[in-house]
N, CA, C and O atoms as CSV, one atom per row, in Angstrom:
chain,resi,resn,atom,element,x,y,z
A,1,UNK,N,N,-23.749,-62.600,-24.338
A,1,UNK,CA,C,-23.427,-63.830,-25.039
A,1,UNK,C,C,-22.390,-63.552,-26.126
A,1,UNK,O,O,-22.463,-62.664,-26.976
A,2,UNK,N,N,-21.415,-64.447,-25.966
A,2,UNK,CA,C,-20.327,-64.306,-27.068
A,2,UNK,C,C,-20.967,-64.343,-28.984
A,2,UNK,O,O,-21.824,-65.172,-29.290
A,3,UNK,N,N,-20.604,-63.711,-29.670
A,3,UNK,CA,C,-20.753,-64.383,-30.566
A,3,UNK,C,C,-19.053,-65.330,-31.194
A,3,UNK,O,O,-17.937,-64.812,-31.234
A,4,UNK,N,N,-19.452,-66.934,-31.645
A,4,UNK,CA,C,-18.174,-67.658,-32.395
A,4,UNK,C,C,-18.033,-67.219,-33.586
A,4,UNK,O,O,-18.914,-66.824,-34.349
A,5,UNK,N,N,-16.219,-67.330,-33.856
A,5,UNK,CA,C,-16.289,-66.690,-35.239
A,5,UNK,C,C,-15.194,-68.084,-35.591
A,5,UNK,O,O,-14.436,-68.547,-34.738
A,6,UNK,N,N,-15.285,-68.524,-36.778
A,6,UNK,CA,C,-14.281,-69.598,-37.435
A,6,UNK,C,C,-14.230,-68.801,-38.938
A,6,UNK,O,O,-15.111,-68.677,-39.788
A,7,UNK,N,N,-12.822,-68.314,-38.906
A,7,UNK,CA,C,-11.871,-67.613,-40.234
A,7,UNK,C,C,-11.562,-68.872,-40.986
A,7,UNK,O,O,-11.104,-69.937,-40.569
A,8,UNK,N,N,-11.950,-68.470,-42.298
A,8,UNK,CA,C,-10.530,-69.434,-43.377
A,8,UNK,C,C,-10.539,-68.714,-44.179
A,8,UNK,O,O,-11.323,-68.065,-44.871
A,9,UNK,N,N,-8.960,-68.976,-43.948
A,9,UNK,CA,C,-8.133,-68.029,-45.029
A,9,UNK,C,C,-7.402,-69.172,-45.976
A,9,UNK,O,O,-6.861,-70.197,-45.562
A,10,UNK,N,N,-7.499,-68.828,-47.071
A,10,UNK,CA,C,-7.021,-69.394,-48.180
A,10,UNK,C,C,-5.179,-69.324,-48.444
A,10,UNK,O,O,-4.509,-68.296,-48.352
A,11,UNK,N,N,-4.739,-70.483,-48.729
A,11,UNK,CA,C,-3.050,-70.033,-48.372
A,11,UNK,C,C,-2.719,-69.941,-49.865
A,11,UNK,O,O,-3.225,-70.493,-50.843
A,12,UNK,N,N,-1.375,-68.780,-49.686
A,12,UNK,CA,C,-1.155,-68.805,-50.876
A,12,UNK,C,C,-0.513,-70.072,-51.722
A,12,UNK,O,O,-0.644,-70.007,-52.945
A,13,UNK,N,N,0.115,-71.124,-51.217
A,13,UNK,CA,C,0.657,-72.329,-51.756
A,13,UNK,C,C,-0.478,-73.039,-52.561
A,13,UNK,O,O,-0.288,-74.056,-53.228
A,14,UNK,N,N,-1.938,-72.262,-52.404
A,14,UNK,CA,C,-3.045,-72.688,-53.333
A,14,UNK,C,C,-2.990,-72.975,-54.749
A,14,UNK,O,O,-1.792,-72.873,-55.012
A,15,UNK,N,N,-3.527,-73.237,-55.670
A,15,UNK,CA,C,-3.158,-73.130,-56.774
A,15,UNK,C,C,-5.157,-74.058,-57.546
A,15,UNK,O,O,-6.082,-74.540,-56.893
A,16,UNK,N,N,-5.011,-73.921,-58.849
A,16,UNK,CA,C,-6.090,-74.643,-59.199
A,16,UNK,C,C,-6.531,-76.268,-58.936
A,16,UNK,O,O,-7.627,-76.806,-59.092
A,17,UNK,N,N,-5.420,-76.748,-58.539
A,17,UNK,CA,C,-5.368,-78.493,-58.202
A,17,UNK,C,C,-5.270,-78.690,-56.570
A,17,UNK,O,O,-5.175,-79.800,-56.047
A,18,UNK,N,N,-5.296,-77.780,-56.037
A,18,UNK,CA,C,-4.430,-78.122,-54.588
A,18,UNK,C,C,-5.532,-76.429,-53.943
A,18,UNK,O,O,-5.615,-75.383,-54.586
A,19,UNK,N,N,-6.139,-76.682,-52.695
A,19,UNK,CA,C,-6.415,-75.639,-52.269
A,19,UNK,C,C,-6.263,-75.763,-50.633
A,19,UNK,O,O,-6.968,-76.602,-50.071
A,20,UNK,N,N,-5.653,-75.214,-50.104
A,20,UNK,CA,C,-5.023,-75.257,-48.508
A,20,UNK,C,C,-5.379,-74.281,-48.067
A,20,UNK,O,O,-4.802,-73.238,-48.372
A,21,UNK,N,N,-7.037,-74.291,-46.726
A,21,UNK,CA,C,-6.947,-73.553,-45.376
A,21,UNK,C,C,-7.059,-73.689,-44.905
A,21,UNK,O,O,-7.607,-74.762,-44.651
A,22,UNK,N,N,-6.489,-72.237,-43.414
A,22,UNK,CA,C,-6.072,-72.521,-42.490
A,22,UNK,C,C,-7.240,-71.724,-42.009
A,22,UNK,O,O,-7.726,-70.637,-42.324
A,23,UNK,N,N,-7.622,-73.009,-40.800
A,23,UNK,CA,C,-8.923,-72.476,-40.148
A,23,UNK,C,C,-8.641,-71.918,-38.771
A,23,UNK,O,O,-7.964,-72.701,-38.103
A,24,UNK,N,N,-9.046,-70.493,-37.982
A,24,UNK,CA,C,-8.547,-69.926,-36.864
A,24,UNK,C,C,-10.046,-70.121,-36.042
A,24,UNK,O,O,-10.934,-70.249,-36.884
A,25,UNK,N,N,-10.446,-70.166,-34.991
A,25,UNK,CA,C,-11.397,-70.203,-34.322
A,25,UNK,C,C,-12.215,-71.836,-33.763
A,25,UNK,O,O,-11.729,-72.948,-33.557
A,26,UNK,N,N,-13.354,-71.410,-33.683
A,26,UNK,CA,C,-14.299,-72.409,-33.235
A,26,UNK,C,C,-15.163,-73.153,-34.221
A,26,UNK,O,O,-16.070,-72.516,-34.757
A,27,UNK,N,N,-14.936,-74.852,-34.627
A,27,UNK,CA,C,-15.809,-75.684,-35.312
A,27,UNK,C,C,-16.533,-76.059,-34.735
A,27,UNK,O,O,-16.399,-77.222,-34.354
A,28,UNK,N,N,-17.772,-75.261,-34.320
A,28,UNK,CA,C,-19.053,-75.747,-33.180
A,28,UNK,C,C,-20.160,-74.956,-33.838
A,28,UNK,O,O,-20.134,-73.920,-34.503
A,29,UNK,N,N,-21.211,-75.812,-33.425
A,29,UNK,CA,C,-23.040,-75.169,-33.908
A,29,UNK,C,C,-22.915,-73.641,-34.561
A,29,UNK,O,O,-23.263,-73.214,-35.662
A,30,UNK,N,N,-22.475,-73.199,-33.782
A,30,UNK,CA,C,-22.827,-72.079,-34.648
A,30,UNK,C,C,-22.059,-71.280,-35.454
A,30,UNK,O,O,-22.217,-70.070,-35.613
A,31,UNK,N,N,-20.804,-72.324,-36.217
A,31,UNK,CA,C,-20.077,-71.582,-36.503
A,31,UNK,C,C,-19.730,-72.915,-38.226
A,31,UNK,O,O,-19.043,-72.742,-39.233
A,32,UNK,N,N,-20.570,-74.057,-37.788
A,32,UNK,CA,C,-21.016,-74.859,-38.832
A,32,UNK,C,C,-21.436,-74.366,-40.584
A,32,UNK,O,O,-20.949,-74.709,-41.662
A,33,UNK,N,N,-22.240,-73.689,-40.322
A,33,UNK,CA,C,-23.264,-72.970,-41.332
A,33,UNK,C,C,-22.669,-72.457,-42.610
A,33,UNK,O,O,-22.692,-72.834,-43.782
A,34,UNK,N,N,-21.937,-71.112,-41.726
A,34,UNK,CA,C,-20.852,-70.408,-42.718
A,34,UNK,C,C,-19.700,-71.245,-42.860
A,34,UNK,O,O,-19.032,-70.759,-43.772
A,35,UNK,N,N,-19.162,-72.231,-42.417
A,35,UNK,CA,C,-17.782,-73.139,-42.844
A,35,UNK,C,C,-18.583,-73.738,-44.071
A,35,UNK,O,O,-18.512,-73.158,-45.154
A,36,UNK,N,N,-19.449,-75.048,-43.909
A,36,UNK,CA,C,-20.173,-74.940,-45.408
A,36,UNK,C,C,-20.422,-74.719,-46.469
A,36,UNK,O,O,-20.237,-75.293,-47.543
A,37,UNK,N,N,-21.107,-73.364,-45.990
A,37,UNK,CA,C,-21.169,-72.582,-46.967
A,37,UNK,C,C,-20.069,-71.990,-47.826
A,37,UNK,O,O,-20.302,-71.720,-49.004
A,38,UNK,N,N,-18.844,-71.772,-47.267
A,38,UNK,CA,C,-17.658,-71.627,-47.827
A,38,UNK,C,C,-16.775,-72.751,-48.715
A,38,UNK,O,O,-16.215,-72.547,-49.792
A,39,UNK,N,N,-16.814,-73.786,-48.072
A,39,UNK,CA,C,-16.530,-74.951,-48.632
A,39,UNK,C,C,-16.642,-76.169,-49.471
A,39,UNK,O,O,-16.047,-77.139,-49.940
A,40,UNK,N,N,-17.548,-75.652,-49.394
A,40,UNK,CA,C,-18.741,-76.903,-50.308
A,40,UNK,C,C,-18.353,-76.394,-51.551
A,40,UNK,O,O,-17.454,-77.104,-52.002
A,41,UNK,N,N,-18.688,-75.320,-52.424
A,41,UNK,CA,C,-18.064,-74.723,-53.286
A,41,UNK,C,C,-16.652,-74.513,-53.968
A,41,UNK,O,O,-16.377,-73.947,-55.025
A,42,UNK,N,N,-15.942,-75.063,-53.160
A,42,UNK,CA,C,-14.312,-74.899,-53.480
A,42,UNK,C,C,-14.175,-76.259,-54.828
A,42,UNK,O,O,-14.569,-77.397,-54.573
A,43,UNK,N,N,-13.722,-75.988,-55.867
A,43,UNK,CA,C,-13.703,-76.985,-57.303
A,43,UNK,C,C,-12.366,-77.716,-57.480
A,43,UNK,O,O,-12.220,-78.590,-58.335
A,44,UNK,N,N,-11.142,-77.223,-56.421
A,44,UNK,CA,C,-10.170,-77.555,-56.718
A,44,UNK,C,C,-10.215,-79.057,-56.206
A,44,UNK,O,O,-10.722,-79.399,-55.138
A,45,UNK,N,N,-9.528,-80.018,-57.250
A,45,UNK,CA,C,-9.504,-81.528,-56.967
A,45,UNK,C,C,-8.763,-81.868,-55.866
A,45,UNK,O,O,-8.636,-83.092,-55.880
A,46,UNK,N,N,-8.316,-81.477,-55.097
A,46,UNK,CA,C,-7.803,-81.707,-53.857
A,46,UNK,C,C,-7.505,-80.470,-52.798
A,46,UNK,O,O,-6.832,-79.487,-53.106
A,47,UNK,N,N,-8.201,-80.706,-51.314
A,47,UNK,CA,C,-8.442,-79.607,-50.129
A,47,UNK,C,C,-7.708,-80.475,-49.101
A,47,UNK,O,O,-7.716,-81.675,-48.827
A,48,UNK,N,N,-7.012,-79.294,-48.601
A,48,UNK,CA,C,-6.307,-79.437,-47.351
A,48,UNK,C,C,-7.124,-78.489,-46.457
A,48,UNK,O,O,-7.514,-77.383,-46.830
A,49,UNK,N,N,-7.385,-79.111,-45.041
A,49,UNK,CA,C,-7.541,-78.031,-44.399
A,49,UNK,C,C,-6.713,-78.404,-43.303
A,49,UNK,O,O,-6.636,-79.508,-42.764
A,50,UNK,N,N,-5.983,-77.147,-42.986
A,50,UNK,CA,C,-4.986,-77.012,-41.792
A,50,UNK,C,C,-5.904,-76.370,-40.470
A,50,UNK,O,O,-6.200,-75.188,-40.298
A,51,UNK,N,N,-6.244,-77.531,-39.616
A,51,UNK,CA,C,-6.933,-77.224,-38.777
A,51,UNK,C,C,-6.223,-76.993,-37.057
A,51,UNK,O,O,-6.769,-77.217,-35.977
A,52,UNK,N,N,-4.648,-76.403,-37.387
A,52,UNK,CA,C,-3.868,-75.975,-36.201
A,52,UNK,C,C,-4.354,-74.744,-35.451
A,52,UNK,O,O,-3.845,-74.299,-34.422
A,53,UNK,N,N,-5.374,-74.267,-36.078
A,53,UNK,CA,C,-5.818,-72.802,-35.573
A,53,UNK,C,C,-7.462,-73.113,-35.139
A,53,UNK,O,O,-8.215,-72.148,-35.013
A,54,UNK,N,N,-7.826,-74.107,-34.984
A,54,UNK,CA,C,-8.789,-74.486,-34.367
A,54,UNK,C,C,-9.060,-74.884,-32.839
A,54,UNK,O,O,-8.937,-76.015,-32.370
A,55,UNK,N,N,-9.373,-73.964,-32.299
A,55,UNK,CA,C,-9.517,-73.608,-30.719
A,55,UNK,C,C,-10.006,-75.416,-30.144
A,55,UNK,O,O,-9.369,-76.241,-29.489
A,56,UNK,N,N,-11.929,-75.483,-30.993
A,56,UNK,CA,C,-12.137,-76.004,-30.192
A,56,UNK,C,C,-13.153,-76.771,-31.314
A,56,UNK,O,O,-13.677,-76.173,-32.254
A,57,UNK,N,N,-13.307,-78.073,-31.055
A,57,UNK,CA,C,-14.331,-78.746,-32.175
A,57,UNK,C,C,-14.954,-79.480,-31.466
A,57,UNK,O,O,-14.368,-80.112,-30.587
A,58,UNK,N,N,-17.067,-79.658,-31.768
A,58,UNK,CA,C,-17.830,-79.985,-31.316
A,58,UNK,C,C,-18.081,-81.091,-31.937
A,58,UNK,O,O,-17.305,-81.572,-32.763
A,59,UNK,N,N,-19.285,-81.654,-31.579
A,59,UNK,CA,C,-20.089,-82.679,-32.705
A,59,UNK,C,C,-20.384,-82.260,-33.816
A,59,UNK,O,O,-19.906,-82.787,-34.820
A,60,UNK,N,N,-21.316,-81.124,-33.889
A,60,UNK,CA,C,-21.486,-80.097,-34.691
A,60,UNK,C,C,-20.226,-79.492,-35.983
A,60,UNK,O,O,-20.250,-79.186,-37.175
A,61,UNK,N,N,-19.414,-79.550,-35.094
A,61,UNK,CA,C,-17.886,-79.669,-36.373
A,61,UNK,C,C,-17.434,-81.021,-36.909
A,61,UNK,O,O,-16.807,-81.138,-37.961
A,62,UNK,N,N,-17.735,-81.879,-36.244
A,62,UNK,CA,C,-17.253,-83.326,-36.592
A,62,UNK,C,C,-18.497,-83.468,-37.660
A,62,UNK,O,O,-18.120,-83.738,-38.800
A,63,UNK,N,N,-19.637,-83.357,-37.517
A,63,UNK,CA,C,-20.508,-83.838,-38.832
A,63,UNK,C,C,-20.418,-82.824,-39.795
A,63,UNK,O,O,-20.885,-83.037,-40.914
A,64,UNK,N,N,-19.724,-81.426,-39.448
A,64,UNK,CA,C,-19.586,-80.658,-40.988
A,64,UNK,C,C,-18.339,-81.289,-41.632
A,64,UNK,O,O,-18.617,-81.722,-42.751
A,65,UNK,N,N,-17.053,-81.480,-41.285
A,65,UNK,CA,C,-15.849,-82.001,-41.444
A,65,UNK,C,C,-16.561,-83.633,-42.130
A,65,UNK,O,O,-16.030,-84.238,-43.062
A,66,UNK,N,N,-17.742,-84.062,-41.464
A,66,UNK,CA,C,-17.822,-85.390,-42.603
A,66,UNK,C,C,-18.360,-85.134,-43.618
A,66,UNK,O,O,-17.878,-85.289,-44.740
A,67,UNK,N,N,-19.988,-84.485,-43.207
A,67,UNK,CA,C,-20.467,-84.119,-44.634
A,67,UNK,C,C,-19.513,-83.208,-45.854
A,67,UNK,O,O,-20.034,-83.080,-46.962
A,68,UNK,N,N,-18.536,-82.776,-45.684
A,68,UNK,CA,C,-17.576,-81.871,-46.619
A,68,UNK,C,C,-17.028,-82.536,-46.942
A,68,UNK,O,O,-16.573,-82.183,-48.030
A,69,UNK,N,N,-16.387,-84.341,-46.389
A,69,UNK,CA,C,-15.848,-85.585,-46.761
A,69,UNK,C,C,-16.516,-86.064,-47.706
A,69,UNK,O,O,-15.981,-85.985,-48.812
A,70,UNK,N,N,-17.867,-86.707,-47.624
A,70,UNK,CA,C,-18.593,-86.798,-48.109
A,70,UNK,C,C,-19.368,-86.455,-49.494
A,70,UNK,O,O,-19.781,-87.195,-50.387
A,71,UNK,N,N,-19.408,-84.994,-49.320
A,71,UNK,CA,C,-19.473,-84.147,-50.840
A,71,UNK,C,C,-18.423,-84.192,-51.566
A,71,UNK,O,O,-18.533,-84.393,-52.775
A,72,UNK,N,N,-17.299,-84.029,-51.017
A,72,UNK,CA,C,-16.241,-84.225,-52.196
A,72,UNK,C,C,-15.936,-85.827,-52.787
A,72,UNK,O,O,-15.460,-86.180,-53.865
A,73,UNK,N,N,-16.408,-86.617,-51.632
A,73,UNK,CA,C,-15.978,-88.089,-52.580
A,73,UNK,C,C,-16.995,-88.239,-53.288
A,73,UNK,O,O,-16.787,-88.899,-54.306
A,74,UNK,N,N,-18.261,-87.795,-53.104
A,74,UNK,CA,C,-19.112,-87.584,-54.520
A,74,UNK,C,C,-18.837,-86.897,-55.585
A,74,UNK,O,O,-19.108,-87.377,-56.686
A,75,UNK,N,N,-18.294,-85.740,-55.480
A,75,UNK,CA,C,-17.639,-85.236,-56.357
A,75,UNK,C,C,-16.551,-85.546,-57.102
A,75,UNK,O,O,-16.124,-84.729,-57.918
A,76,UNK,N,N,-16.042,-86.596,-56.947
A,76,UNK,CA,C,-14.349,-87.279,-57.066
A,76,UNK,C,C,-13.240,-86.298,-56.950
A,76,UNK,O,O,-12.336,-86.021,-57.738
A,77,UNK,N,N,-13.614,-85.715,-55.446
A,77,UNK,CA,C,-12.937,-85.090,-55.128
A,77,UNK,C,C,-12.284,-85.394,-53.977
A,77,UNK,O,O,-12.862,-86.145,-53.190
A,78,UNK,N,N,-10.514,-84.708,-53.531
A,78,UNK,CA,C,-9.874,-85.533,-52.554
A,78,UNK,C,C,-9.922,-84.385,-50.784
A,78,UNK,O,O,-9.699,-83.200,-50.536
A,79,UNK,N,N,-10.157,-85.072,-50.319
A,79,UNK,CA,C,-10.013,-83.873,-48.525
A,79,UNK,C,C,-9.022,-84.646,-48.102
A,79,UNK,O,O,-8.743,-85.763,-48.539
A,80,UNK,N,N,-8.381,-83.947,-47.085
A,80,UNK,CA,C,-7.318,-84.354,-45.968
A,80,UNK,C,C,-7.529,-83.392,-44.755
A,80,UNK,O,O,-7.894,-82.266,-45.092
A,81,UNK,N,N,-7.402,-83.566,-43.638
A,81,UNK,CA,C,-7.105,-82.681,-42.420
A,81,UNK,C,C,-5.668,-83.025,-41.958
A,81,UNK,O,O,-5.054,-84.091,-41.970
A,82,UNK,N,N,-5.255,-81.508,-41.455
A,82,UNK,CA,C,-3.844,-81.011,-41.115
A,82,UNK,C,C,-3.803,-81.007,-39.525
A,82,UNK,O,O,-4.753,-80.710,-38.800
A,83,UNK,N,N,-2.664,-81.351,-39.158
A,83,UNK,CA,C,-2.420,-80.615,-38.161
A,83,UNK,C,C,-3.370,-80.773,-37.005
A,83,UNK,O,O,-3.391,-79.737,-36.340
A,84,UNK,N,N,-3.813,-81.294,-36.743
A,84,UNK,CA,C,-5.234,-81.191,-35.550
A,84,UNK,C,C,-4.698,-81.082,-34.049
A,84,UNK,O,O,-3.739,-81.506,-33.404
A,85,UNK,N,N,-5.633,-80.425,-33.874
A,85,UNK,CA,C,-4.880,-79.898,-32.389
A,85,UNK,C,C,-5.302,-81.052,-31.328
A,85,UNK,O,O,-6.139,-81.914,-31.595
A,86,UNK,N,N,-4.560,-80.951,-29.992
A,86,UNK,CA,C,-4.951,-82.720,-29.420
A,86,UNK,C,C,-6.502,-82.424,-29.068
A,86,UNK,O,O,-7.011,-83.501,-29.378
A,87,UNK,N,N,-7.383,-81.736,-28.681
A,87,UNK,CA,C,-8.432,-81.384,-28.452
A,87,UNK,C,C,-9.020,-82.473,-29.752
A,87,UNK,O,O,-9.122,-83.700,-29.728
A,88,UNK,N,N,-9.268,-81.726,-30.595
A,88,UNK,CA,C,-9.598,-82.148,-31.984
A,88,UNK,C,C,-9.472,-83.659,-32.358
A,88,UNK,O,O,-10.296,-84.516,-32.677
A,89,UNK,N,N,-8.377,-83.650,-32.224
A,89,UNK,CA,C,-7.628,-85.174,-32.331
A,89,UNK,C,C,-8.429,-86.187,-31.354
A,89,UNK,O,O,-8.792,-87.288,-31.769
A,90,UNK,N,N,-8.668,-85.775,-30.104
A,90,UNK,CA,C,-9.406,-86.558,-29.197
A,90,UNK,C,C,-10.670,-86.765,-29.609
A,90,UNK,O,O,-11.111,-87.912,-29.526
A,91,UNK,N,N,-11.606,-85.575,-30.197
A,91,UNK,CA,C,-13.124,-85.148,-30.483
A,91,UNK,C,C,-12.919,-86.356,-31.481
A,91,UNK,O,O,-13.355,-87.452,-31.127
A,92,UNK,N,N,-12.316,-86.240,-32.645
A,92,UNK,CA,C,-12.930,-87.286,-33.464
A,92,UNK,C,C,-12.117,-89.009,-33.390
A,92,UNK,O,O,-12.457,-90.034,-33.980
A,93,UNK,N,N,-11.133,-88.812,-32.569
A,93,UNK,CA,C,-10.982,-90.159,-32.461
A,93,UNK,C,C,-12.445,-90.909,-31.406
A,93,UNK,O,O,-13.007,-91.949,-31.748
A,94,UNK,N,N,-12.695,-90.389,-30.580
A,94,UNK,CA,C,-14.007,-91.039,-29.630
A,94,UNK,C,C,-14.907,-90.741,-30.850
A,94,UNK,O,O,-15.890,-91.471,-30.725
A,95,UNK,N,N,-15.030,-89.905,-32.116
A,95,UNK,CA,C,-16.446,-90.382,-32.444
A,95,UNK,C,C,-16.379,-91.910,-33.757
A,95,UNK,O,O,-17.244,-92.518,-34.388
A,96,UNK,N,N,-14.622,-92.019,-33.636
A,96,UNK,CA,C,-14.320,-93.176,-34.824
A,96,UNK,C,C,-13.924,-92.094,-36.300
A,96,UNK,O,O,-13.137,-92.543,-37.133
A,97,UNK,N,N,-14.125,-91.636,-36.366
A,97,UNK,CA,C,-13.945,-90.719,-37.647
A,97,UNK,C,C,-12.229,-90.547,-37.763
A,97,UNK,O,O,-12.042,-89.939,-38.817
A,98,UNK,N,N,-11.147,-90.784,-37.226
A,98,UNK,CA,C,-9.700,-90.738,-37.947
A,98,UNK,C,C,-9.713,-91.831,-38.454
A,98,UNK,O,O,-8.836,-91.934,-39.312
A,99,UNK,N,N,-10.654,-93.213,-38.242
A,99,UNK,CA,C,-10.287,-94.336,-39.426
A,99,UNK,C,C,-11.164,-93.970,-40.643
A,99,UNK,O,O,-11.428,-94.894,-41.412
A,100,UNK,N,N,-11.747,-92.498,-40.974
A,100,UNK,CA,C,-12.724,-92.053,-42.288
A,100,UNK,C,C,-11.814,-91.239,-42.178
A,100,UNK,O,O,-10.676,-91.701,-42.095
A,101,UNK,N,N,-11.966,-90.025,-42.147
A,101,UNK,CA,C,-11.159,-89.101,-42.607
A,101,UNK,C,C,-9.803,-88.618,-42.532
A,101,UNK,O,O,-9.261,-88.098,-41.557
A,102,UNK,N,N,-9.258,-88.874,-43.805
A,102,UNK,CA,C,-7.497,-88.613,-43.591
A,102,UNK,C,C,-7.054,-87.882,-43.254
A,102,UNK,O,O,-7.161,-86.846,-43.910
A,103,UNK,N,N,-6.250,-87.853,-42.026
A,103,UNK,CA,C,-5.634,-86.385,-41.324
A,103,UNK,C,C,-4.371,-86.776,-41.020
A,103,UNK,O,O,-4.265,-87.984,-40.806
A,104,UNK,N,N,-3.155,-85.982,-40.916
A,104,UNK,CA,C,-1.696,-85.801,-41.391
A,104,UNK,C,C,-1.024,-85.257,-40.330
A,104,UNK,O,O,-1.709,-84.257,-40.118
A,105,UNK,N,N,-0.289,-85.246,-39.657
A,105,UNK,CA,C,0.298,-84.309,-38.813
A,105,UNK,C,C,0.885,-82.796,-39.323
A,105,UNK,O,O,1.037,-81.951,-38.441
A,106,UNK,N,N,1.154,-82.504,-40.459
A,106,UNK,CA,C,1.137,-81.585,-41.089
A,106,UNK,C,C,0.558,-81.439,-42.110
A,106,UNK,O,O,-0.192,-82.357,-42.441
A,107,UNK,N,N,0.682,-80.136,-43.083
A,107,UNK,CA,C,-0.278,-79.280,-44.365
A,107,UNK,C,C,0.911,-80.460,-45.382
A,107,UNK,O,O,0.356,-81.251,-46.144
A,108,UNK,N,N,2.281,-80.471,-45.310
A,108,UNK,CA,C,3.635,-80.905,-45.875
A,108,UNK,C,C,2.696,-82.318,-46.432
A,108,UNK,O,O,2.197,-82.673,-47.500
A,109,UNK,N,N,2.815,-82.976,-44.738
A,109,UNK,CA,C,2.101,-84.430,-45.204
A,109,UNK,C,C,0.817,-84.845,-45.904
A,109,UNK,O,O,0.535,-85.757,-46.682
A,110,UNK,N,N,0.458,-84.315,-45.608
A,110,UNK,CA,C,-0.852,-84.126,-46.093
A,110,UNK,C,C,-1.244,-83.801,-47.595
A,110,UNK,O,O,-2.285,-84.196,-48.119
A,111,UNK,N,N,-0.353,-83.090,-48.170
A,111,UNK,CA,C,-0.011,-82.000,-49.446
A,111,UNK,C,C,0.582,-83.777,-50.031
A,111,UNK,O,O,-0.250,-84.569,-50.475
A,112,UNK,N,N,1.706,-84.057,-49.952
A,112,UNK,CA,C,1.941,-85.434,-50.288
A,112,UNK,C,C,1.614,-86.420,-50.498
A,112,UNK,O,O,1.786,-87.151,-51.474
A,113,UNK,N,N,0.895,-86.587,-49.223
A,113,UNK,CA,C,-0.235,-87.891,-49.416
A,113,UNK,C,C,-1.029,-88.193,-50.071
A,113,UNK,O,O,-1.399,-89.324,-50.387
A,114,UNK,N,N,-1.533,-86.845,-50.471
A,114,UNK,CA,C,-3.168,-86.767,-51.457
A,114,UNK,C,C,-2.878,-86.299,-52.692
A,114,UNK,O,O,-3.668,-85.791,-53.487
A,115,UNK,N,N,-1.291,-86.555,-52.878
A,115,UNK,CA,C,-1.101,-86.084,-54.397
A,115,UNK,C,C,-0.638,-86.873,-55.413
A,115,UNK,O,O,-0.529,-86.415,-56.550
């Protein structure tokens, strides 16, 4: 059995107001947990995540990607998604979620939009 691995790496165009990553791998069940856990924590008032390096996204990624929506607009804090690959793009348009969560065709647009 494989084990999934989903990387984020923090870009350097980061800064204390603005925090941009780029996620490489799989947003599925078991790879939910540790994205979370990584994210939830991030303080900077506005997150980009550039999700061009995302293989493949489940349900399981679509409800972490909301609940991380979610926590930050409680937080009065701002999210955007980058880049989504058409896979991705398909996953959450059938679940309704691109009319909730703002996603950009690029990190550029995105970086703009939410600033």
């Amino acid at each position: 059995m494989n084990v999934e691995h989903l990387n984020l790496l923090k870009q350097d165009d980061s800064n204390s107001q603005l925090a941009v990553f780029k996620l490489h791998g799989k947003l599925i069940l078991e790879t939910v947990g540790s994205f979370l856990q990584t994210m939830r924590p991030e303080c900077a008032p506005e997150l980009v995540l550039d999700m061009s390096g995302v293989k493949f996204l489940d349900s399981a990624g679509i409800g972490a990607l909301a609940q991380l929506f979610v926590h930050r607009k409680g937080q009065g804090q701002k999210f955007a998604l980058a880049a989504l690959t058409q896979q991705a793009k398909a996953v959450m348009e059938v679940a309704g979620l691109l009319k909730l969560l703002p996603a950009y065709a690029s990190v550029t647009d995105a970086i703009r939009a939410e600033s």
